[in-house]
N, CA, C and O atoms as a printed pandas DataFrame, in Angstrom:
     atom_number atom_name residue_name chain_id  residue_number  x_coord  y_coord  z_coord
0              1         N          UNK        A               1   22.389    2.222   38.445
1              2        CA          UNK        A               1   23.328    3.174   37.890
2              3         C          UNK        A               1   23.978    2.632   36.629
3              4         O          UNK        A               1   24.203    3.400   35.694
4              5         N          UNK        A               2   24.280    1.384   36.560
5              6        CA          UNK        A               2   25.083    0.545   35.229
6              7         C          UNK        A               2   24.230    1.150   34.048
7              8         O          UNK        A               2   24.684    1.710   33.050
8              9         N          UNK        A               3   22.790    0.908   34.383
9             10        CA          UNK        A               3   21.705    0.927   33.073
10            11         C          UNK        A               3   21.850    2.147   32.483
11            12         O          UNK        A               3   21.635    2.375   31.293
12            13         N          UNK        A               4   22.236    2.984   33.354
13            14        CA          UNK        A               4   22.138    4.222   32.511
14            15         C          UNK        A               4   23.639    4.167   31.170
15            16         O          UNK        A               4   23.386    4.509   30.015
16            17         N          UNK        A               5   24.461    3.906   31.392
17            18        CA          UNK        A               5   25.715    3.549   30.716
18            19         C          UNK        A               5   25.734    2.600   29.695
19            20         O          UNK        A               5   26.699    2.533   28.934
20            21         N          UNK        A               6   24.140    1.373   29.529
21            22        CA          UNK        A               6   23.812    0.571   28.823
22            23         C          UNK        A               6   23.670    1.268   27.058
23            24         O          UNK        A               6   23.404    2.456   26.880
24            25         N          UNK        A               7   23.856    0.478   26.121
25            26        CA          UNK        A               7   22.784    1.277   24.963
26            27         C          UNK        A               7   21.223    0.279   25.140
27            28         O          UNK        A               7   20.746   -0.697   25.719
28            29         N          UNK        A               8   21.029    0.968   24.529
29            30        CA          UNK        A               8   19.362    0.974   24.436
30            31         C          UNK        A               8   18.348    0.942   23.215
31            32         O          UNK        A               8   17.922    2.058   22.919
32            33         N          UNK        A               9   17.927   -0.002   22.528
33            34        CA          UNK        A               9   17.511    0.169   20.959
34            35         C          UNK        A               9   15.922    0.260   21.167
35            36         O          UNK        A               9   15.378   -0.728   21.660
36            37         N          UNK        A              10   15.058    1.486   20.792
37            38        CA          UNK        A              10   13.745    1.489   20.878
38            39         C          UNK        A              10   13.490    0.465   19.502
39            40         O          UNK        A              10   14.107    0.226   18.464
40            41         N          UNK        A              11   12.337    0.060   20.074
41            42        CA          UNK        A              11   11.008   -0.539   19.151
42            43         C          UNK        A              11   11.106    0.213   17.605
43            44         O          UNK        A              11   11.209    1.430   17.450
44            45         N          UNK        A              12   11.058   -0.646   16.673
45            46        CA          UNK        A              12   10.985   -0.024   15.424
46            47         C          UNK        A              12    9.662   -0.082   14.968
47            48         O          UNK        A              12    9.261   -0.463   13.869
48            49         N          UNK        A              13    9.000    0.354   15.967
49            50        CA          UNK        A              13    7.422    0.840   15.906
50            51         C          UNK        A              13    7.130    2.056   15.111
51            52         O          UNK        A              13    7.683    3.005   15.665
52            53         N          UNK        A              14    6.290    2.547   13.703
53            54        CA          UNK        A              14    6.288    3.740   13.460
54            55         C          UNK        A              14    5.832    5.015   14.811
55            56         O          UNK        A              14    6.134    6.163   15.139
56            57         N          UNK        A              15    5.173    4.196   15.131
57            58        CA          UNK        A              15    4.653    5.742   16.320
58            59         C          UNK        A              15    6.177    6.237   16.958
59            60         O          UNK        A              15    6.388    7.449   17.011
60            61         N          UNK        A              16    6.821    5.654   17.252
61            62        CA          UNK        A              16    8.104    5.808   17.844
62            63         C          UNK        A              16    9.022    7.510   17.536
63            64         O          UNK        A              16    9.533    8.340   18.287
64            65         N          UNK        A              17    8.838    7.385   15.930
65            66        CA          UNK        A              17    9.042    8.831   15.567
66            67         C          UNK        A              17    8.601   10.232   15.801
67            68         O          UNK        A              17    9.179   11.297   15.585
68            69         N          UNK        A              18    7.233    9.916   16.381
69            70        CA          UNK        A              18    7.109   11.298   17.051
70            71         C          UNK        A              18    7.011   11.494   18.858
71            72         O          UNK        A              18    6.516   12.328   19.616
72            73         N          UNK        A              19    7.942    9.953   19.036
73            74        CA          UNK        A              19    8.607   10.649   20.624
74            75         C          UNK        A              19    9.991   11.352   20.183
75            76         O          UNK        A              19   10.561   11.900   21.126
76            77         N          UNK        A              20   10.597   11.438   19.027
77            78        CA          UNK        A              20   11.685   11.630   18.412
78            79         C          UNK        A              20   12.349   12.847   19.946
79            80         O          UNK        A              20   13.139   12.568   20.848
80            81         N          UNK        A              21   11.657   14.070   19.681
81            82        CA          UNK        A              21   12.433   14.854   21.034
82            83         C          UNK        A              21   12.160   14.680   21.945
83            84         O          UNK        A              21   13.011   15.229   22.645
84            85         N          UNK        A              22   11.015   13.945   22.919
85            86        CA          UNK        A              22   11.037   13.473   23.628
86            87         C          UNK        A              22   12.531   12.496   24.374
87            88         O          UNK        A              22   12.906   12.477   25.547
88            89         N          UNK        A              23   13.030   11.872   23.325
89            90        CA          UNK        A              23   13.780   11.164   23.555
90            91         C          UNK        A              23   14.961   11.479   23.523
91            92         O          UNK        A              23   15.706   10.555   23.849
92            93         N          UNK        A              24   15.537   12.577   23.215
93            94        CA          UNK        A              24   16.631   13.354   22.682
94            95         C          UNK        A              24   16.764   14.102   24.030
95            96         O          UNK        A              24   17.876   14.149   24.556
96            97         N          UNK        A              25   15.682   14.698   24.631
97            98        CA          UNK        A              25   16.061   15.368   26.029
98            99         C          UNK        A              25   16.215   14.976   26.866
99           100         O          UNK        A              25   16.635   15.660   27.800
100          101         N          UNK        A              26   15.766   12.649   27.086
101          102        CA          UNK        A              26   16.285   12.130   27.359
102          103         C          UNK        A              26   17.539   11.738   27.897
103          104         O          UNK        A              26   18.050   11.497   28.990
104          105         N          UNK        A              27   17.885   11.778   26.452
105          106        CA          UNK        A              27   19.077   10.800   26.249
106          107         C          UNK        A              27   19.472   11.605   25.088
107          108         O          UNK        A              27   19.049   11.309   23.970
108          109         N          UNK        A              28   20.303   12.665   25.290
109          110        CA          UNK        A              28   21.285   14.103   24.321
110          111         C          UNK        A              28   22.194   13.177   23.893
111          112         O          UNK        A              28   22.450   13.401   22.710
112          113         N          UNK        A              29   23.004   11.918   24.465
113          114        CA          UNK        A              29   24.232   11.320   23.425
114          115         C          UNK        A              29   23.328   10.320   22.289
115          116         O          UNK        A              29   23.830    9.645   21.391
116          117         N          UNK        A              30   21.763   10.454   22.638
117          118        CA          UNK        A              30   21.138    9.129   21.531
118          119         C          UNK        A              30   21.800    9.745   19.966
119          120         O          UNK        A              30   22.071   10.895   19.620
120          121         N          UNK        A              31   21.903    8.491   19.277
121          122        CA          UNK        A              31   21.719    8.350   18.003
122          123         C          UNK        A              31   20.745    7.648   17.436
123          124         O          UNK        A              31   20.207    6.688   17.988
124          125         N          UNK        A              32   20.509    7.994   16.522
125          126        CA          UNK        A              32   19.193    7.265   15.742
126          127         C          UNK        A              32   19.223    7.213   14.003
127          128         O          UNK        A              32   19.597    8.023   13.155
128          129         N          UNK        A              33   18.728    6.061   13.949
129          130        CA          UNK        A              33   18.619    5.621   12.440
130          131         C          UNK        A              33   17.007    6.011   11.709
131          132         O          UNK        A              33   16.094    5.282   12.097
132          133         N          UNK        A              34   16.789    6.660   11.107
133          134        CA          UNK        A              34   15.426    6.796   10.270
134          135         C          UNK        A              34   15.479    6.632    9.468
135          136         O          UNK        A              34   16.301    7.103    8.682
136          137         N          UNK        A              35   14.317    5.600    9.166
137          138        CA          UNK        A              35   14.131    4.466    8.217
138          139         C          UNK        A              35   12.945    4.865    8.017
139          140         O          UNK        A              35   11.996    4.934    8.798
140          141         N          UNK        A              36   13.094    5.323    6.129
141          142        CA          UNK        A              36   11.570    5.624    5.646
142          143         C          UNK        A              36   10.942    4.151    5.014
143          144         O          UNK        A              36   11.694    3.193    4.835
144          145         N          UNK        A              37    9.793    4.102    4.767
145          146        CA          UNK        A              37    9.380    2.956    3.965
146          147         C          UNK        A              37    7.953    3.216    3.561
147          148         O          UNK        A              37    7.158    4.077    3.937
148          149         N          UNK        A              38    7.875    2.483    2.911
149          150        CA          UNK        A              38    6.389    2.420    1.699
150          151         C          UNK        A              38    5.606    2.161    3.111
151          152         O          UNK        A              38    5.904    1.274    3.911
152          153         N          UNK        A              39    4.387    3.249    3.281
153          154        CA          UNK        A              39    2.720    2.800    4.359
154          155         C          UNK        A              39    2.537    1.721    3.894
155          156         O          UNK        A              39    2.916    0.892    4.722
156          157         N          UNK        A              40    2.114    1.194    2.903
157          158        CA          UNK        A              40    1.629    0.296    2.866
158          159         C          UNK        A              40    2.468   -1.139    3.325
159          160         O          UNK        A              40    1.951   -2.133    3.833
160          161         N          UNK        A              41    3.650   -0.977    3.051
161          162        CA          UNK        A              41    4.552   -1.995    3.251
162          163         C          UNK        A              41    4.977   -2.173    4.854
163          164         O          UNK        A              41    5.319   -3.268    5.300
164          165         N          UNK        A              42    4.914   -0.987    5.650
165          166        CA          UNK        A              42    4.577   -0.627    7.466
166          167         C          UNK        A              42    3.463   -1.341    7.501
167          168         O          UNK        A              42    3.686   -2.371    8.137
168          169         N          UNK        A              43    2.518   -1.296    7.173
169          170        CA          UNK        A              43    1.059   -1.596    7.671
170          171         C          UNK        A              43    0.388   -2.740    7.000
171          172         O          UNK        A              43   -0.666   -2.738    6.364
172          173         N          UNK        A              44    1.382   -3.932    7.322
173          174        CA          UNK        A              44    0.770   -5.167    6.219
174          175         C          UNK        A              44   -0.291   -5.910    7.124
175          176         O          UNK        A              44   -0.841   -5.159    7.929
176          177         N          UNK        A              45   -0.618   -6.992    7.151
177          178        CA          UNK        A              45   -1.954   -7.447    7.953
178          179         C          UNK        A              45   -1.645   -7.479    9.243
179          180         O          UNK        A              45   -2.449   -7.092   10.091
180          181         N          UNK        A              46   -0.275   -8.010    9.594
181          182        CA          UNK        A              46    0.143   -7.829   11.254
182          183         C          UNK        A              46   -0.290   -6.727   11.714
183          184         O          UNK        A              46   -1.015   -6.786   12.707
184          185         N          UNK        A              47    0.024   -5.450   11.141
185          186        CA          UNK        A              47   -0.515   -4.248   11.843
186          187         C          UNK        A              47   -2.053   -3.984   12.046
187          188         O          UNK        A              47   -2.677   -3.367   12.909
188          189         N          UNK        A              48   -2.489   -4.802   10.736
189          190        CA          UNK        A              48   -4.315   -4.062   10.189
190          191         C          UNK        A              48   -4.580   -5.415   11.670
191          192         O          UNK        A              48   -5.344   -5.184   12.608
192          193         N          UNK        A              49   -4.293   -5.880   11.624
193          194        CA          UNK        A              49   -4.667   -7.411   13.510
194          195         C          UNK        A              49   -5.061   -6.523   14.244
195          196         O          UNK        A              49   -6.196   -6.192   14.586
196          197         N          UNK        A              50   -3.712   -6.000   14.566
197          198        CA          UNK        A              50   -3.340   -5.283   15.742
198          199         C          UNK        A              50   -4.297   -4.173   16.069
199          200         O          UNK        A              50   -4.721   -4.011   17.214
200          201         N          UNK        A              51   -4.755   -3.143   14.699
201          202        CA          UNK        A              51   -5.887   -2.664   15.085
202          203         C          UNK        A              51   -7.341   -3.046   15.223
203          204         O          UNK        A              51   -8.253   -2.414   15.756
204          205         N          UNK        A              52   -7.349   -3.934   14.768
205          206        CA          UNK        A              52   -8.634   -4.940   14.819
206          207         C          UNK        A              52   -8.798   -5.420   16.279
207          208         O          UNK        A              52   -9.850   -5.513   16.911
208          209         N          UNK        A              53   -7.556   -5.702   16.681
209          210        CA          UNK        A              53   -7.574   -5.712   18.563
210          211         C          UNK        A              53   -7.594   -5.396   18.891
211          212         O          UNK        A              53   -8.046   -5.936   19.900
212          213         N          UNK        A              54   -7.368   -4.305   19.069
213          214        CA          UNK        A              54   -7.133   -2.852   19.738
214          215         C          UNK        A              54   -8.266   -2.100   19.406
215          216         O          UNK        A              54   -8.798   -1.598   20.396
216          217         N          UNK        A              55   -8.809   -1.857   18.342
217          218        CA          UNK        A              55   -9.368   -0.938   18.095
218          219         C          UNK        A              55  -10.674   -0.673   18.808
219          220         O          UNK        A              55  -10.949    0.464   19.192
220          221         N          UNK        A              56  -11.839   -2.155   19.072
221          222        CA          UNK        A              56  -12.745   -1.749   20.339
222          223         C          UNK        A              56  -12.418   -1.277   21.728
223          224         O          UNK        A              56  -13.286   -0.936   22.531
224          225         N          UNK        A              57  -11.209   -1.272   21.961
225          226        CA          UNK        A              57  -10.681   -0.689   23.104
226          227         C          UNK        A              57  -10.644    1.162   23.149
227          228         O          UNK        A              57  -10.637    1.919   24.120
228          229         N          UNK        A              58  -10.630    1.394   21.950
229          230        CA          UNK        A              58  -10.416    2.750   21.932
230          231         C          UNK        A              58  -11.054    3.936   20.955
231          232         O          UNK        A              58  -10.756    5.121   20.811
232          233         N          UNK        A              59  -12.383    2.817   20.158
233          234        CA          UNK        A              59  -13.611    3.209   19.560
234          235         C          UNK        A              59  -14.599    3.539   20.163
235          236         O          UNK        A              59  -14.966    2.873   21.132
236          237         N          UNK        A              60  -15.224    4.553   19.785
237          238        CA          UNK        A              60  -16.744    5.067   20.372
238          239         C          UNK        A              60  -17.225    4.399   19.739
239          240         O          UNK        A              60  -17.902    3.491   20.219
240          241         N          UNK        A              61  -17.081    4.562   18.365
241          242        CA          UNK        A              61  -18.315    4.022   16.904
242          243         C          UNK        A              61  -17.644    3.092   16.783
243          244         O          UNK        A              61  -16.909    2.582   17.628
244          245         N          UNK        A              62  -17.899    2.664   15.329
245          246        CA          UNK        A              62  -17.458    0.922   15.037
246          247         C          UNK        A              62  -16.071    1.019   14.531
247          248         O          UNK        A              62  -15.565    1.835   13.761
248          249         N          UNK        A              63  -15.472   -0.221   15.274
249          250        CA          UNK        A              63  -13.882   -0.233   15.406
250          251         C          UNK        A              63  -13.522   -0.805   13.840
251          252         O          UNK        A              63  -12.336   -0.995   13.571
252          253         N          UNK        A              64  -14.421   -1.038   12.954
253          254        CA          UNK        A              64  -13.866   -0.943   11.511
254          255         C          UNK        A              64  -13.432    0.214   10.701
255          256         O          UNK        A              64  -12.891    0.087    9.602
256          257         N          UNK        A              65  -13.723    1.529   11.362
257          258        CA          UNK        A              65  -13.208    2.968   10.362
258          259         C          UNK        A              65  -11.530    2.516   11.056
259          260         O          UNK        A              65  -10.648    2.929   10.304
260          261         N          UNK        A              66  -11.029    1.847   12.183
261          262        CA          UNK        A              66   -9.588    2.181   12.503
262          263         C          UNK        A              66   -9.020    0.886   11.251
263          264         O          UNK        A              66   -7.946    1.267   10.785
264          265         N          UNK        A              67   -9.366   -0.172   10.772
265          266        CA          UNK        A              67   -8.787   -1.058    9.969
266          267         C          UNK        A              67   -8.847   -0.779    8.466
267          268         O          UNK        A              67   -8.235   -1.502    7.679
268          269         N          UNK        A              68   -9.468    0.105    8.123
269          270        CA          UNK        A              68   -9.353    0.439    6.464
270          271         C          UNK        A              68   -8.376    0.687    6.471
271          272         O          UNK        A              68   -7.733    1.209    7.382
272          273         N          UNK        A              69   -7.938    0.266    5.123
273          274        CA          UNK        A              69   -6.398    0.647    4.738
274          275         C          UNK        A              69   -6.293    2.375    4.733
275          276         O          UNK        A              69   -5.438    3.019    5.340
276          277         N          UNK        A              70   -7.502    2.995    3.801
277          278        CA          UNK        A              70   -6.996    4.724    3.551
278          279         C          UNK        A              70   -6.897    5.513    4.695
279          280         O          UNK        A              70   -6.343    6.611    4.646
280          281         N          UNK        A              71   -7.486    4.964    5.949
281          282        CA          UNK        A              71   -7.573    5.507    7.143
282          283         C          UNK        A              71   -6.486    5.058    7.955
283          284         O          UNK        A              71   -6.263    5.803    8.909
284          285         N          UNK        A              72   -5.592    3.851    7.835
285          286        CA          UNK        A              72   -4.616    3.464    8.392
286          287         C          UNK        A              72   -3.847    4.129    7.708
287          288         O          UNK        A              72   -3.272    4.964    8.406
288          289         N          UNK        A              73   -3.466    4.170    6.329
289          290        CA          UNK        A              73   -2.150    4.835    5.697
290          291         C          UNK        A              73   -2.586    6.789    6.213
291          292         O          UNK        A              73   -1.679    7.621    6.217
292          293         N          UNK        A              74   -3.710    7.087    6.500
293          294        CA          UNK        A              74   -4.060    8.681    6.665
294          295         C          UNK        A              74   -3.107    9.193    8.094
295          296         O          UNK        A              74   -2.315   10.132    8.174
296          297         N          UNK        A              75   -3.540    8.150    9.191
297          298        CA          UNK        A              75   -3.030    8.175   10.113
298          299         C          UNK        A              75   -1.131    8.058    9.963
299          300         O          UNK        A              75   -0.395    8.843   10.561
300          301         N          UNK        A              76   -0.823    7.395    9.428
301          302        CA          UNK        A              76    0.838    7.102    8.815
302          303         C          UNK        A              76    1.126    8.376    8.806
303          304         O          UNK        A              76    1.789    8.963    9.661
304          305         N          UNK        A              77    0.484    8.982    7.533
305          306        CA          UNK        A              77    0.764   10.223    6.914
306          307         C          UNK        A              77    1.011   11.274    7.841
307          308         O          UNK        A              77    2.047   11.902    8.058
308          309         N          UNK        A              78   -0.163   11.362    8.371
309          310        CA          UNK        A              78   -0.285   12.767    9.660
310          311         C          UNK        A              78    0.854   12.570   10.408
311          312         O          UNK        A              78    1.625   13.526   10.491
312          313         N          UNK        A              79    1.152   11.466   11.013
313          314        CA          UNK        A              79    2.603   10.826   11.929
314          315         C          UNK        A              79    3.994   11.362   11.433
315          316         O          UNK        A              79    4.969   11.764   12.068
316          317         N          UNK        A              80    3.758   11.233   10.065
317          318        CA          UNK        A              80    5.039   11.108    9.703
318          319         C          UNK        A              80    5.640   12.621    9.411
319          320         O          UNK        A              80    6.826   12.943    9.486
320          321         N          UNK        A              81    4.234   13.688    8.969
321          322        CA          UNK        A              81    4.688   14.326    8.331
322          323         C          UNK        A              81    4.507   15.796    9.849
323          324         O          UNK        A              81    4.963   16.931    9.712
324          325         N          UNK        A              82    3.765   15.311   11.105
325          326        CA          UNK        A              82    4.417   15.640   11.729
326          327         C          UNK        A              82    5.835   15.711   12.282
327          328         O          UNK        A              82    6.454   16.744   12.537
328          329         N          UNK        A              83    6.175   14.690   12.402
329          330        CA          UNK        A              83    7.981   14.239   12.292
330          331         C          UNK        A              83    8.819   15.036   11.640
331          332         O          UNK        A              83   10.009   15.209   11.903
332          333         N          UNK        A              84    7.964   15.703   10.469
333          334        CA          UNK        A              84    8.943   16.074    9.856
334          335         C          UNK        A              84    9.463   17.331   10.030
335          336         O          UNK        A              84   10.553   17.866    9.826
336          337         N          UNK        A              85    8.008   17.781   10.619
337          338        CA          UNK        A              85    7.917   19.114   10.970
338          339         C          UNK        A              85    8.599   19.692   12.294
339          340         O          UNK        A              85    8.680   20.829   12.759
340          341         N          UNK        A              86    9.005   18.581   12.664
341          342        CA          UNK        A              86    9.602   18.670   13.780
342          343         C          UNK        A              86   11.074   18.313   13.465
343          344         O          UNK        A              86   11.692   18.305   14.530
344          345         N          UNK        A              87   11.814   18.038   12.502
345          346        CA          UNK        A              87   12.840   17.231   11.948
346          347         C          UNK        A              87   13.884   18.765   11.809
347          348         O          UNK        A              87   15.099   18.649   11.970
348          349         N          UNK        A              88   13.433   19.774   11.586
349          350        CA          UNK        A              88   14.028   20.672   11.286
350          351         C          UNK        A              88   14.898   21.465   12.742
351          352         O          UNK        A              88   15.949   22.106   12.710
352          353         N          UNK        A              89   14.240   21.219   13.645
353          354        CA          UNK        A              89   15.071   20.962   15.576
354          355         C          UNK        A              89   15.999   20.261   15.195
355          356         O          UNK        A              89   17.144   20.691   15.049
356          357         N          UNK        A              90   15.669   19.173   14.996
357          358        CA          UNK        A              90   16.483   17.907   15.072
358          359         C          UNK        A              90   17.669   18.307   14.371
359          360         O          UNK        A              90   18.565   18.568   15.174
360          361         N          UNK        A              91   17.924   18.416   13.475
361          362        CA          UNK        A              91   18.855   18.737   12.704
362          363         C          UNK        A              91   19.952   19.432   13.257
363          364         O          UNK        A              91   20.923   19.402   12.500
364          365         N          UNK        A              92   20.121   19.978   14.191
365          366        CA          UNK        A              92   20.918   21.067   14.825
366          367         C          UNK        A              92   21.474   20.071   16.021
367          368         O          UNK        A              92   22.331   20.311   16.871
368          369         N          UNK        A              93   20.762   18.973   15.819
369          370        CA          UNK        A              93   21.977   17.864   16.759
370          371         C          UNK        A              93   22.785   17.058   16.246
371          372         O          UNK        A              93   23.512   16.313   16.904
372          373         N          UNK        A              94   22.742   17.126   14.898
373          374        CA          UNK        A              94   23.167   16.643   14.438
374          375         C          UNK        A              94   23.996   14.635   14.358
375          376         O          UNK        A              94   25.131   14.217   14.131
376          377         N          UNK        A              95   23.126   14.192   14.571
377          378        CA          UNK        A              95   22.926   12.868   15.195
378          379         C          UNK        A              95   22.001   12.435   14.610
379          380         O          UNK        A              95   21.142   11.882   15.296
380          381         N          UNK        A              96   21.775   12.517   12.926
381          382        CA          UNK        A              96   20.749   11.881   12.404
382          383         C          UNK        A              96   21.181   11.323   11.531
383          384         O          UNK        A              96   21.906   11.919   10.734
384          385         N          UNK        A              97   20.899   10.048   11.387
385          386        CA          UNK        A              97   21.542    9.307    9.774
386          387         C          UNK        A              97   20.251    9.043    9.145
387          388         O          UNK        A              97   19.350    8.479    9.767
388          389         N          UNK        A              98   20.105    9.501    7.715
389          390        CA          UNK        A              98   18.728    9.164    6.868
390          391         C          UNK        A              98   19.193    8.240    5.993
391          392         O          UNK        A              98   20.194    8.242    5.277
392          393         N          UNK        A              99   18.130    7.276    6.187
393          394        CA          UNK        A              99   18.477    5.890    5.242
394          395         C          UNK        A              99   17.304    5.310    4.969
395          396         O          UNK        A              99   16.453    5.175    5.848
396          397         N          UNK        A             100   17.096    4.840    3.539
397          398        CA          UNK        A             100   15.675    4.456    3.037
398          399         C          UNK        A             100   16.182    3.242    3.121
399          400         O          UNK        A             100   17.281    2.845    2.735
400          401         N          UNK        A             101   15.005    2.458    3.844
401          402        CA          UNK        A             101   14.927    1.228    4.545
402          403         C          UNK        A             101   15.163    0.446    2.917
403          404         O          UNK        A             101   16.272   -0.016    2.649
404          405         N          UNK        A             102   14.185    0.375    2.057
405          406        CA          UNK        A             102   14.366   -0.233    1.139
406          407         C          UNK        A             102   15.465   -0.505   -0.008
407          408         O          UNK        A             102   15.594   -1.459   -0.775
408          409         N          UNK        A             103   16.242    0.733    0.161
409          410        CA          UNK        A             103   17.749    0.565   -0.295
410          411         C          UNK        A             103   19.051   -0.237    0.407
411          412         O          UNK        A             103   19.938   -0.975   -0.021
412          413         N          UNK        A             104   18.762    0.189    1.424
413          414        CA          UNK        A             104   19.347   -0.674    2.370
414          415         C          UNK        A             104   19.176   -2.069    2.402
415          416         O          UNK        A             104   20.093   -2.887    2.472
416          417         N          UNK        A             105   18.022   -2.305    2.351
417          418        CA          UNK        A             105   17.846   -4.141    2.682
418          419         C          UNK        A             105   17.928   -4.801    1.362
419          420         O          UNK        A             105   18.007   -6.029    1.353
420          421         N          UNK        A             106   17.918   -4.075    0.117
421          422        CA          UNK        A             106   18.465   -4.842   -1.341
422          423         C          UNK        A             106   19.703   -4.858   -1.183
423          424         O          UNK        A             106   20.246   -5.747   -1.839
424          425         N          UNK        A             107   20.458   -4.163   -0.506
425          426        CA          UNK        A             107   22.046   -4.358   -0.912
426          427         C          UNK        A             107   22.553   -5.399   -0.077
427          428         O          UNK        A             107   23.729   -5.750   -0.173
């Protein structure tokens, strides 16, 4: 019972954004920070690994179409700009702070 009364900080995983309402029907008092940033700068070699490990796990064909960069940033894209499309719900909870990651971390 305590845990529920806990806060709770998800993973600053990009996929994370399109549990966005998922998580909201959750947890209606969440707040959340969205943090845009450069694909390419999300998806530096740690990530391109990660699909390189992953990726025979969840390839039919050859697990190199999941590690190209234009196909990793394609996938970003579709993610994100679902999000967005969904961002317009969101809004009516008003519990969103928009902040570009990269402005933020120069100051």
């Amino acid at each position: 019972m305590g845990y529920l009364y806990r806060t709770k900080t998800d993973a600053r995983y990009p996929a994370n954004t399109t549990r966005t309402p998922y998580l909201l029907e959750q947890f209606p008092n969440a707040r959340f920070v969205y943090i845009y940033r450069n694909p390419y700068a999300v998806y530096d070699e740690s990530t391109k690994n990660l699909y390189r490990k992953v990726g025979p796990h969840f390839h039919l064909r050859n697990s190199e179409i999941g590690t190209k960069d234009e196909n990793i940033v394609h996938i970003y894209r579709e993610m994100i700009e679902s999000y967005h499309a969904k961002f317009e719900e969101c809004l009516t909870y008003t519990k969103w702070l928009l902040a570009l990651a990269e402005a933020f971390f120069r100051a």
